[in-house]
C-alpha positions in Angstrom: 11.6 25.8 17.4 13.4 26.2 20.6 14.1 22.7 22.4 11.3 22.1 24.9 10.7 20.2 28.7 7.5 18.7 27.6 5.9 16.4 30.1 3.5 13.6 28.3 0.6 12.5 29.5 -0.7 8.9 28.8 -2.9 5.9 30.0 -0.5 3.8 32.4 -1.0 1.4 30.3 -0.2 2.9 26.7 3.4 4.2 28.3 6.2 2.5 25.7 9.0 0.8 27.7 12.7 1.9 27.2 13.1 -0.5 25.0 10.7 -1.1 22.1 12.1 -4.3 20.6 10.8 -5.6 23.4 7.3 -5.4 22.2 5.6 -7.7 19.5 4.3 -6.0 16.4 0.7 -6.7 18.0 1.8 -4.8 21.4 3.8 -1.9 19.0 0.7 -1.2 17.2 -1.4 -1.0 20.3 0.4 2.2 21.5 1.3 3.5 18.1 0.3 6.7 18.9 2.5 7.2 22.1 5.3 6.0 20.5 5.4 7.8 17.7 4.7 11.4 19.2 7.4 10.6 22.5 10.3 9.2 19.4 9.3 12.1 17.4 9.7 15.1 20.0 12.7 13.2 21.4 14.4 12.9 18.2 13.6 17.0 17.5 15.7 17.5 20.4 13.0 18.0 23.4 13.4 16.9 26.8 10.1 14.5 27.2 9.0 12.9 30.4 6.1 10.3 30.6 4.0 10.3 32.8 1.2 6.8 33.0 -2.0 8.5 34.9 -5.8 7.2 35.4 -6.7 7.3 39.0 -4.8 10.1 41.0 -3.9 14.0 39.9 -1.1 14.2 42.3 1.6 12.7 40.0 0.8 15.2 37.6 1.3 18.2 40.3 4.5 16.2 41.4 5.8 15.9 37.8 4.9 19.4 37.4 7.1 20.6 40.1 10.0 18.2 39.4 10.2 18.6 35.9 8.8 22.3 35.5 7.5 21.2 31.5 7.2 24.2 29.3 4.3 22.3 28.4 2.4 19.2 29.0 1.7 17.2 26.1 -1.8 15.7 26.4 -2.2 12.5 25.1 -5.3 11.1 27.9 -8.5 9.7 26.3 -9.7 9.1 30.3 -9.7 9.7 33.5 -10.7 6.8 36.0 -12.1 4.8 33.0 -14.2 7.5 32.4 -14.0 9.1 28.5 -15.7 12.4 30.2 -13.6 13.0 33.1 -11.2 13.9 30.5 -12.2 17.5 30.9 -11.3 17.9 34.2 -7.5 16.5 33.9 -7.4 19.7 31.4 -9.0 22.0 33.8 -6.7 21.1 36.5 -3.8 21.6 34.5 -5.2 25.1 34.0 -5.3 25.7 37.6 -1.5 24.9 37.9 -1.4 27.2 34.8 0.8 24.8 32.9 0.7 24.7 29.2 -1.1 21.7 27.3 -1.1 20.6 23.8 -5.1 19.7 22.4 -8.4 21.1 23.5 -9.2 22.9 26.1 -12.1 21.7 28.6 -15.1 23.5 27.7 -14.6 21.9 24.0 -14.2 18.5 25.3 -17.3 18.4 27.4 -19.6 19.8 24.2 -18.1 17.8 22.0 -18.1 14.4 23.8 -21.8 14.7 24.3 -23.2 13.3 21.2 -26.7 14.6 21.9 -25.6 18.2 23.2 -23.2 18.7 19.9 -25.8 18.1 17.6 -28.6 20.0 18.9 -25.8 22.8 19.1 -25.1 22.5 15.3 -29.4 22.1 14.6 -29.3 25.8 16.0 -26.8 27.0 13.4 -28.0 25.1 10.8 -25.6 22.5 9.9 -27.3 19.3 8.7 -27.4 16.6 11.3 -29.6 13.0 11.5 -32.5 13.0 13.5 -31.9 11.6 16.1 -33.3 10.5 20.0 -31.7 9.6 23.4 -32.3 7.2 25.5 -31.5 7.3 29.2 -30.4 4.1 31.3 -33.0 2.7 33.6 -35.9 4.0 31.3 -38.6 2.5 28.5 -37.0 3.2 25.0 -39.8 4.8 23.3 -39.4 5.7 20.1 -40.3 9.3 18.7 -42.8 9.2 15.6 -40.6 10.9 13.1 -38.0 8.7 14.0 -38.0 7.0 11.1 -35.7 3.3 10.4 -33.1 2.1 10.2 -31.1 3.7 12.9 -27.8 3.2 13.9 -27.7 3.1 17.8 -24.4 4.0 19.9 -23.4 5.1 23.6 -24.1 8.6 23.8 -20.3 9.6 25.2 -18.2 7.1 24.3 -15.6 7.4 21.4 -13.2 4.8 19.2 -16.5 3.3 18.0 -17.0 1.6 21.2 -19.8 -0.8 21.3 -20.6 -0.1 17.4 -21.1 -3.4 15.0 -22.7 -4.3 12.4 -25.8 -5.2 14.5 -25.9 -1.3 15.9 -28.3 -1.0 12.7 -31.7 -1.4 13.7 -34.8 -1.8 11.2 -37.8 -2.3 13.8 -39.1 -1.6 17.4 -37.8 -5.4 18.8 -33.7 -4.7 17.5 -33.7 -1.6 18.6 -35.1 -2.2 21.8 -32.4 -5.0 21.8 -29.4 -2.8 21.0 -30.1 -0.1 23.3 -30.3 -2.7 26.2 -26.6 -3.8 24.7 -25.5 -0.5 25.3 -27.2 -0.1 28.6 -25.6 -2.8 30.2 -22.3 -3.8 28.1 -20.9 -0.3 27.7 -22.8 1.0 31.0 -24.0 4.4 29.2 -27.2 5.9 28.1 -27.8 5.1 24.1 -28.5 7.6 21.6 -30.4 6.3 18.2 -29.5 8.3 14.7 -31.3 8.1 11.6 -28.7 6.0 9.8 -27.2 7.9 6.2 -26.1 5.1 3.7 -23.4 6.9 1.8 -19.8 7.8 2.2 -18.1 8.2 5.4 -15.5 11.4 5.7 -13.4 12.9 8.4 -11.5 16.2 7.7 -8.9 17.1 10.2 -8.7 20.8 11.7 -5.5 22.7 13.2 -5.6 25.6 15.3 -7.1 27.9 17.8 -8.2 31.1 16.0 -6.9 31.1 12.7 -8.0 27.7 11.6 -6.8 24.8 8.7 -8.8 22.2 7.7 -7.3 19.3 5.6 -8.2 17.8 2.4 -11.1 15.0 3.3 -10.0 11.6 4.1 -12.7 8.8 3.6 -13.3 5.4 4.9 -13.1 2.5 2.4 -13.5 -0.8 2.4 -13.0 -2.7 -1.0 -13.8 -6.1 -0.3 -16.8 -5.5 1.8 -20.0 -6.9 0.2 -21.8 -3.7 -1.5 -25.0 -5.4 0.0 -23.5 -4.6 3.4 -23.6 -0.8 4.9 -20.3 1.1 5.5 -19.7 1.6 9.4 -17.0 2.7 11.4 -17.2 -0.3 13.6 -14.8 -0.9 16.6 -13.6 -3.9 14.2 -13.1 -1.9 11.1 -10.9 0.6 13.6 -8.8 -1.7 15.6 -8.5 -4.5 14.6 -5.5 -5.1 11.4 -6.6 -8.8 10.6 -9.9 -7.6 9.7 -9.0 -4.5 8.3 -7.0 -6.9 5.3 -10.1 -9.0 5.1 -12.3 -6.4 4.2 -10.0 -4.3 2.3 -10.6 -1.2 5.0 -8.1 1.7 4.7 -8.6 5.5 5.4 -7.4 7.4 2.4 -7.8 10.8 0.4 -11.3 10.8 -0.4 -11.4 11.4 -4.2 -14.1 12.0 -6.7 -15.5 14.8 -4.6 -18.3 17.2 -6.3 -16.2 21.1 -5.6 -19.2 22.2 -4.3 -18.7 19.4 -1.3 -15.4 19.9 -1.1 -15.8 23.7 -0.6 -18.6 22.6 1.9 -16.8 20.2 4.1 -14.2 22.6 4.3 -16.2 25.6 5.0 -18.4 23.6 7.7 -15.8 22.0 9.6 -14.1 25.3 10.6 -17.3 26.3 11.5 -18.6 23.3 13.7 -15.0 23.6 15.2 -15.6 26.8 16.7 -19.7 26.4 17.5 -17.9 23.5 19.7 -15.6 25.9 20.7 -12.7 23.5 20.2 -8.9 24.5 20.6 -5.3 22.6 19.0 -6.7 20.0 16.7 -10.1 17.9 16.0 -11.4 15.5 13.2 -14.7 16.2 11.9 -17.0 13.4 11.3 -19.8 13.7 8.1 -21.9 11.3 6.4 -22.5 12.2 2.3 -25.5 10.8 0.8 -26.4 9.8 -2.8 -27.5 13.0 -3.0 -24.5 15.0 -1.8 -25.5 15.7 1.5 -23.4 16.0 4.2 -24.4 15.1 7.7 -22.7 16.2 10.5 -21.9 12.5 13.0 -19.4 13.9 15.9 -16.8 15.9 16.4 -13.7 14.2 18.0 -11.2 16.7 20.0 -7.5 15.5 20.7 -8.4 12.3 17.9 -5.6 10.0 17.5 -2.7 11.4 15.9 -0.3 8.4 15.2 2.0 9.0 12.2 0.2 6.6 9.6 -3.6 7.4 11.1 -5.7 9.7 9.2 -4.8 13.3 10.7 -1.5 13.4 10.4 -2.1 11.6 6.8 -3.8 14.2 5.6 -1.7 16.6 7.5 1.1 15.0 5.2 -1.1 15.0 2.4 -1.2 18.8 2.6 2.7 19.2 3.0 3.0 19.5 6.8 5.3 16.3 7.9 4.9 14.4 11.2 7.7 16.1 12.8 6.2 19.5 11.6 2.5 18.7 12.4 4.2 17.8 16.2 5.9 21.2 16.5 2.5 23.4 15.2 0.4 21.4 17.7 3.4 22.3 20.3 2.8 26.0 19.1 -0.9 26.4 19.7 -0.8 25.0 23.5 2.0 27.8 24.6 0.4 30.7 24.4 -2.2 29.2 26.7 -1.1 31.2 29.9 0.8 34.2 28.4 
């Protein structure tokens, strides 16, 4: 691959410093991602500016026309503190017509909307829970056929914000209770999913028309209690001290029935392009005891850190960090040709 001007996009705060020593291990693993994707384009010979944003657009256009990227390499989760202003960042990078690495904006805005992307997928008849919103500022009335327990989370936001242990709800008082936590601590309207005990798998997708979809990668945790549901809770994602006292780790799901395999496969590509999704996504599903899948969320431009689980299984299928890095380069530069 030719060597590149790519212009990085980031949360100010997420930007490494010059010098990464600098940082504790705590404070490195924090901004993992960044600095693995800016070490790894600088060290296969690219040109790489960073560029910290959140509240103003004009220091992208300025970058732009200082450092005239071949491509902008998106790496944003927000705009303004907002998960679904990340759209519009996108969309005004198309109106410069600069290429950008990750989904386009018409993907992001049906995928982050939990409620939207499901009743999408109801249409085309992938499996999802049953499920029912609830707007800020109104009674939470539950539908009949809603049927406990339900797991309740904020209906845009992602990274398992605002999910723990007590987002399970068995009766009318804690759910009540939990979409008020949501309400008012995350400052979103709740939705509330009929909650699938079973196994928890994400399988990774790459491309824009011609698609790849990784082997499945599942959620563990060995030392959790088997009395106590699996959930991907903010804990069980961020934070490492738990993660070693549960035994949690994202690895190769194994023990997979063919006929699942074939399915999560075969429905991934699919939900990727009913969502209309572009560079790379990670697929969310639920299987039951009775090998069901359930389609949970779809998550454009997911993290992407060297040891998380899409470049894992990336790895897992042969394509290396460095290689994953330069096909997710390819896909954004034929944006504007």
């Amino acid at each position: 691959m030719k060597k590149l001007r790519i212009l990085v996009l980031t949360h100010p705060d997420l930007a490494p410093p010059d010098n990464l020593s600098a940082l504790s291990p705590k404070e490195q693993f924090e901004i993992k991602t960044e600095i693995d994707v800016i070490t790894t384009l600088r060290q296969l010979g690219h040109d790489v500016l960073v560029l910290g944003v959140q509240w103003e657009l004009r220091p992208i256009r300025e970058a732009v026309e200082a450092h005239k990227p071949d491509i902008v390499f998106n790496l944003l989760e927000e705009f303004h503190g907002e998960t679904t202003y990340d759209h519009n960042v996108v969309g005004f990078l198309e109106l410069m017509k600069v290429r950008y690495t990750g989904c386009n904006p018409r993907g992001l805005m049906l995928s982050r909307g939990k409620a939207l992307s499901k009743k999408l997928l109801t249409y085309h008849r992938i499996r999802v829970p049953d499920f029912a919103v609830f707007p800020m500022g109104r009674k939470v009335r539950r539908p009949r056929d809603l049927a406990f327990p339900l797991i309740v989370k904020s209906l845009i936001e992602h990274s398992s914000l605002g999910i723990s242990k007590a987002s399970i709800v068995n009766d009318e008082d804690e759910l009540r209770e939990r979409v008020r936590f949501v309400h008012e601590r995350i400052g979103t309207d709740a939705i509330a999913e009929q909650f699938i005990s079973g196994r928890e798998l994400y399988v990774s997708v790459l491309g824009n028309d011609r698609l790849v979809a990784f082997p499945a990668w599942e959620l563990v945790a060995e030392k959790n209690d088997p009395s106590e549901p699996l959930i991907a809770t903010a804990r069980a994602k961020h934070n490492v001290e738990y993660q070693a006292k549960k035994g949690i780790a994202i690895r190769a799901a194994v023990e997979l029935h063919p006929a699942v395999e074939e399915r999560l496969i075969h429905d991934s590509k699919r939900i990727y392009r009913i969502l209309e999704l572009t560079g790379y996504a990670r697929i969310d599903f639920r299987l039951d005891a009775e090998n069901r899948l359930y389609f949970l969320e779809a998550n454009p431009n997911p993290d992407i850190a060297e040891q998380e689980e899409f470049a894992s299984a990336a790895r897992h299928d042969g394509l290396s960090f460095p290689k994953l890095l330069e096909r997710i380069l390819r896909l954004g530069l034929p944006r504007q040709e």
